[in-house]
TORSEMAR-48289 format. One record per atom (N, C-alpha, C, O): x, y, z. Coordinates in steps of 0.2 Angstrom, whole numbers, padded with zeros to 4 digits, always signed. Example, Ala and Ser with C-alpha at 12.3 -4.5 7.8 and 13.67 -1.06 7.14 Angstrom:
+0066-0028+0039;+0062-0022+0039;+0066-0016+0039;+0071-0017+0042;+0064-0011+0035;+0068-0005+0036;+0064+0000+0039;+0067+0006+0040;
END
This chain:
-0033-0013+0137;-0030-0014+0130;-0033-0021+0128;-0033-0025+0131;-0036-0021+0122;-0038-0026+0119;-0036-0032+0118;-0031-0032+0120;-0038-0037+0115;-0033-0043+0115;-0031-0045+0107;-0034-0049+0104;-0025-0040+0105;-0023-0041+0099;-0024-0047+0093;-0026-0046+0087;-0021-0053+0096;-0021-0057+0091;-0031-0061+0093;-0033-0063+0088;-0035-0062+0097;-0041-0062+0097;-0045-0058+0091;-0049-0061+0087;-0043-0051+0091;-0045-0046+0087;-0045-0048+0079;-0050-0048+0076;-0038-0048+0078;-0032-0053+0071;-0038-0056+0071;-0043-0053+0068;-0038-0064+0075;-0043-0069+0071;-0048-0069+0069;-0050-0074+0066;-0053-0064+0071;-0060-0061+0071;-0062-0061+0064;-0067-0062+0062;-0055-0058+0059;-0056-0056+0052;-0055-0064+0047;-0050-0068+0048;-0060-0063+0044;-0060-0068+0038;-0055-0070+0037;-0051-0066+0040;-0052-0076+0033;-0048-0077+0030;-0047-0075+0023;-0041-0073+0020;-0053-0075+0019;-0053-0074+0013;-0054-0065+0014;-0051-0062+0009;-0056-0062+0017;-0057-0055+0018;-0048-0052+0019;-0046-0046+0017;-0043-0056+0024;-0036-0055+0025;-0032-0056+0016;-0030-0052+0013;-0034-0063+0015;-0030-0064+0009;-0032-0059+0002;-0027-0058-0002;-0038-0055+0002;-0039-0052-0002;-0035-0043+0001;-0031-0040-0002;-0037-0042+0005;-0031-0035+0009;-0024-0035+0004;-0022-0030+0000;-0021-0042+0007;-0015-0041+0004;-0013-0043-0004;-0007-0046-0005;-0020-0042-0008;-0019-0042-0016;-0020-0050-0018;-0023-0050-0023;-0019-0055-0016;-0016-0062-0018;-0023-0063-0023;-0027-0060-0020;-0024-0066-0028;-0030-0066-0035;-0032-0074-0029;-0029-0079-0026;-0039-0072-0029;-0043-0078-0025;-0049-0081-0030;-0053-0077-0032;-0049-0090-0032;-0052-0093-0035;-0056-0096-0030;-0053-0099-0026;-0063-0094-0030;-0067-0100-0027;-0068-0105-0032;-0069-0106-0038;-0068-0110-0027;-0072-0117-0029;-0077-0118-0022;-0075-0119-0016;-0085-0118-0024;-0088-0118-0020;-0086-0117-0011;-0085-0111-0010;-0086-0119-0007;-0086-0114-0001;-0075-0115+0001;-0073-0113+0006;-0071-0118-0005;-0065-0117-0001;-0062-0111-0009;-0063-0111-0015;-0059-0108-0004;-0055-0104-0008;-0048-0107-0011;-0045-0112-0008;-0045-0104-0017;-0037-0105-0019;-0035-0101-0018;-0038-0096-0018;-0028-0100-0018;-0023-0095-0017;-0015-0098-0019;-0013-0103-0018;-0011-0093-0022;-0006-0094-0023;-0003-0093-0014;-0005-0090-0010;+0003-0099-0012;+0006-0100-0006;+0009-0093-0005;+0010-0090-0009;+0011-0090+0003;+0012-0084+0008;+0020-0086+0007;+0025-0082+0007;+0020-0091+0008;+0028-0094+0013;+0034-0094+0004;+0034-0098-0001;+0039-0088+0008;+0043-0088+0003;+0049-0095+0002;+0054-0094-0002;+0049-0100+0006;+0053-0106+0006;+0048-0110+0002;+0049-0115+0004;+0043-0110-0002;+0039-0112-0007;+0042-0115-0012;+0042-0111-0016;+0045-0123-0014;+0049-0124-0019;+0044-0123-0024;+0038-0124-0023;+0045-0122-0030;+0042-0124-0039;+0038-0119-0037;+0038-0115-0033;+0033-0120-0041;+0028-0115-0043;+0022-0112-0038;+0016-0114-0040;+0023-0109-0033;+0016-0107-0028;+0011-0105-0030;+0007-0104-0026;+0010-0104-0036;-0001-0103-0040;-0003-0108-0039;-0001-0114-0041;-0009-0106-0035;-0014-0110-0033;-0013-0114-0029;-0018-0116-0028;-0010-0115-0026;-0007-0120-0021;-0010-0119-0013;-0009-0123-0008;-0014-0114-0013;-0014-0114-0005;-0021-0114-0003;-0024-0109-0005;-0026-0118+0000;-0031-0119+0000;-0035-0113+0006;-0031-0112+0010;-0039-0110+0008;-0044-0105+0011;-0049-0110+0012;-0052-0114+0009;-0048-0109+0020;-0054-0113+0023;-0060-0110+0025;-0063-0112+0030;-0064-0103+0022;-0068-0099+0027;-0071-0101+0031;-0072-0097+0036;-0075-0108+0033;-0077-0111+0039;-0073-0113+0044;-0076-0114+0049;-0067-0113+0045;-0061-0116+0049;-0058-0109+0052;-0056-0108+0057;-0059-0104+0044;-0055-0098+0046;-0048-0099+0047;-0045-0095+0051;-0047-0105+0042;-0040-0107+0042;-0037-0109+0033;-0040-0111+0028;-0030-0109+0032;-0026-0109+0025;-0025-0117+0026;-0028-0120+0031;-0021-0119+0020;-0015-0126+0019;-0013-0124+0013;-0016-0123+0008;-0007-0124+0014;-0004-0126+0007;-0002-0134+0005;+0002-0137+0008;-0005-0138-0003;-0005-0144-0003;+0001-0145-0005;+0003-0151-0004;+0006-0141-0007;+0012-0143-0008;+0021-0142-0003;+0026-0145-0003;+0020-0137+0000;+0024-0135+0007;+0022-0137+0012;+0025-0137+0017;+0013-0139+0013;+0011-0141+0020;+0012-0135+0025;+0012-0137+0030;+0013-0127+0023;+0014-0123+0026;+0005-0121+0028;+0000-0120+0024;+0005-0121+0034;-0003-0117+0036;-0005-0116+0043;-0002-0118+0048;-0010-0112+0044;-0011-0107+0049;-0017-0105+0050;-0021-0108+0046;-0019-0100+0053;-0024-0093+0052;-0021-0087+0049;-0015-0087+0047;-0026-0082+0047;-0024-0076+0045;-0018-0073+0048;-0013-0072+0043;-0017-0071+0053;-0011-0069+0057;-0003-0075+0055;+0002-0073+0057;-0005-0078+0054;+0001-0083+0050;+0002-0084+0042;+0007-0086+0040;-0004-0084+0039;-0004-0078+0031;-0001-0072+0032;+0005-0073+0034;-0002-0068+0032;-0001-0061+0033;+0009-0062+0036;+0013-0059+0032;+0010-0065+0042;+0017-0065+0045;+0022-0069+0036;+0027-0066+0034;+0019-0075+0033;+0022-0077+0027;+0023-0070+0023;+0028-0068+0022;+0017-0068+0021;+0018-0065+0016;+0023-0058+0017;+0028-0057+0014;+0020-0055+0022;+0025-0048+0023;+0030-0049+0027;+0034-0045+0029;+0032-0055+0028;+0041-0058+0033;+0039-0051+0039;+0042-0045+0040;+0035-0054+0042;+0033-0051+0049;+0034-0057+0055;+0036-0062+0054;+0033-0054+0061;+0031-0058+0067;+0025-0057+0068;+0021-0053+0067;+0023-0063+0073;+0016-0063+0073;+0012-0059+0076;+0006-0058+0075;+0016-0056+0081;+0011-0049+0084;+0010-0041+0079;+0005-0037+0078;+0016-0041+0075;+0016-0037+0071;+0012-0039+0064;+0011-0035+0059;+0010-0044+0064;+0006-0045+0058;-0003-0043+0063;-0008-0039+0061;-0002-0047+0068;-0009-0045+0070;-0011-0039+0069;-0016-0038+0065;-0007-0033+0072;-0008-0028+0071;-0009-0023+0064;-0011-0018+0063;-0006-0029+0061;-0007-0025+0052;-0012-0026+0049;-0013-0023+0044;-0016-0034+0053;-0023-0035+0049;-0029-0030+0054;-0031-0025+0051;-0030-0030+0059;-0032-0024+0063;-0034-0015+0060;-0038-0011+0060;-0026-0015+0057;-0027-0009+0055;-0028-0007+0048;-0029-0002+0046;-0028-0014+0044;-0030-0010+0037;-0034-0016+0036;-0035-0017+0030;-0038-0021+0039;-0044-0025+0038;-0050-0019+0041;-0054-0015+0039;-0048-0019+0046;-0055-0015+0049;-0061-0016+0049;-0065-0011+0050;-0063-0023+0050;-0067-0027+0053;-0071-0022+0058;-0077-0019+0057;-0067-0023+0066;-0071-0020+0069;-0066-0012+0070;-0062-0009+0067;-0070-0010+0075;-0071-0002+0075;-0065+0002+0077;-0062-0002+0081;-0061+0007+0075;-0055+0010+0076;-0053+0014+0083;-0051+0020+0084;-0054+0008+0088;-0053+0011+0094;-0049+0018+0095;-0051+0022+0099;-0043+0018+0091;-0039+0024+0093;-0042+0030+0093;-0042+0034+0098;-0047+0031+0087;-0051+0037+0087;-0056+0037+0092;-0056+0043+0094;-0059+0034+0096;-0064+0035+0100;-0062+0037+0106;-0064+0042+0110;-0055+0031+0107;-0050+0035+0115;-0048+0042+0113;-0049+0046+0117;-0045+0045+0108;-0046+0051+0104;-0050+0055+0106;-0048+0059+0110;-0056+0054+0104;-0061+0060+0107;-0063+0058+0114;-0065+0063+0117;-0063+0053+0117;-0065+0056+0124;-0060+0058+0128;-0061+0058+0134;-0053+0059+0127;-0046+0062+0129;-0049+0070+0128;-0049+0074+0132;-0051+0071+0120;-0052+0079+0119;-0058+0081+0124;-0058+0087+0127;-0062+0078+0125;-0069+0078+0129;-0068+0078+0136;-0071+0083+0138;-0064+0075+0141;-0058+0076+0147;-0057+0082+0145;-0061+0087+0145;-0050+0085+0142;-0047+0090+0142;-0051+0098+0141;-0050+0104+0143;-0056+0095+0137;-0062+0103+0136;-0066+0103+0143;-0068+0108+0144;-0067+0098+0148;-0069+0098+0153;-0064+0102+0159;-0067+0105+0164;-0057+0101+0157;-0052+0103+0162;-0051+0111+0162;-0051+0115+0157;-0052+0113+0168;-0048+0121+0169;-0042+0122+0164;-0038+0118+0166;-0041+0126+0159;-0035+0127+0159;-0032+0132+0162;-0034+0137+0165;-0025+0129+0162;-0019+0130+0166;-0017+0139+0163;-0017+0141+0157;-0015+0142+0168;-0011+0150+0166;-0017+0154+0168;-0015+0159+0171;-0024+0153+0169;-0028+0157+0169;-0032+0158+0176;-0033+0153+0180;-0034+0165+0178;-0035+0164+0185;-0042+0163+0185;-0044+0164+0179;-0046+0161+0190;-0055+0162+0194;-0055+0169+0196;-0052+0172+0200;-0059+0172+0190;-0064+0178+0191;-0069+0177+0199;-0074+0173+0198;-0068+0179+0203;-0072+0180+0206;-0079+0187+0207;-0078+0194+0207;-0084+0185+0208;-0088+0189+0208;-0092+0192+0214;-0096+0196+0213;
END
């Protein structure tokens, strides 16, 4: 099994924050964003700053911040393995393991004798 939250971190930050809709302003290499964290008092546009060199957020006004897996846990009121796993599967970064364990399962099973059936002997 892979190392989930590893995997999580691999994907951009501005690459997560766009996934889940949020309108992203560059200013030269730092991104803006409206704040994740719904205990955000007054106004959360623009408030949350993208680090893609650090491949980390802040927000300058709640001081709420993280990596993507803690974006993503604010924004959809997740936990953080269950967010891990939601950037995984609809970032798509890297490759979709499930299908590959997929076919070499079919690839085993078309190799196996089936069952019910006798050996013809000749």
């Amino acid at each position: 099994m892979a190392d989930t939250f590893n995997d999580a971190r691999f994907h951009p930050i501005l690459w997560v924050v766009q996934m889940l809709s949020f309108p992203i302003d560059r200013h030269n290499q730092i991104g803006v964003t409206s704040c994740p964290n719904p205990k955000h008092e007054g106004q959360p546009r623009m408030t949350c700053l993208l680090l893609p060199k650090k491949n980390r957020w802040r927000c300058r006004k709640c001081r709420a911040w993280g990596d993507a897996i803690d974006f993503v846990a604010l924004a959809l009121n997740r936990n953080k393995l269950e967010s891990a796993r939601w950037i995984i599967r609809n970032a798509r970064l890297l490759p979709d393991w499930e299908r590959f364990e997929e076919e070499d399962r079919r690839r085993a099973d078309a190799k196996r004798p089936k069952s019910g059936t006798r050996a013809v002997k000749e």
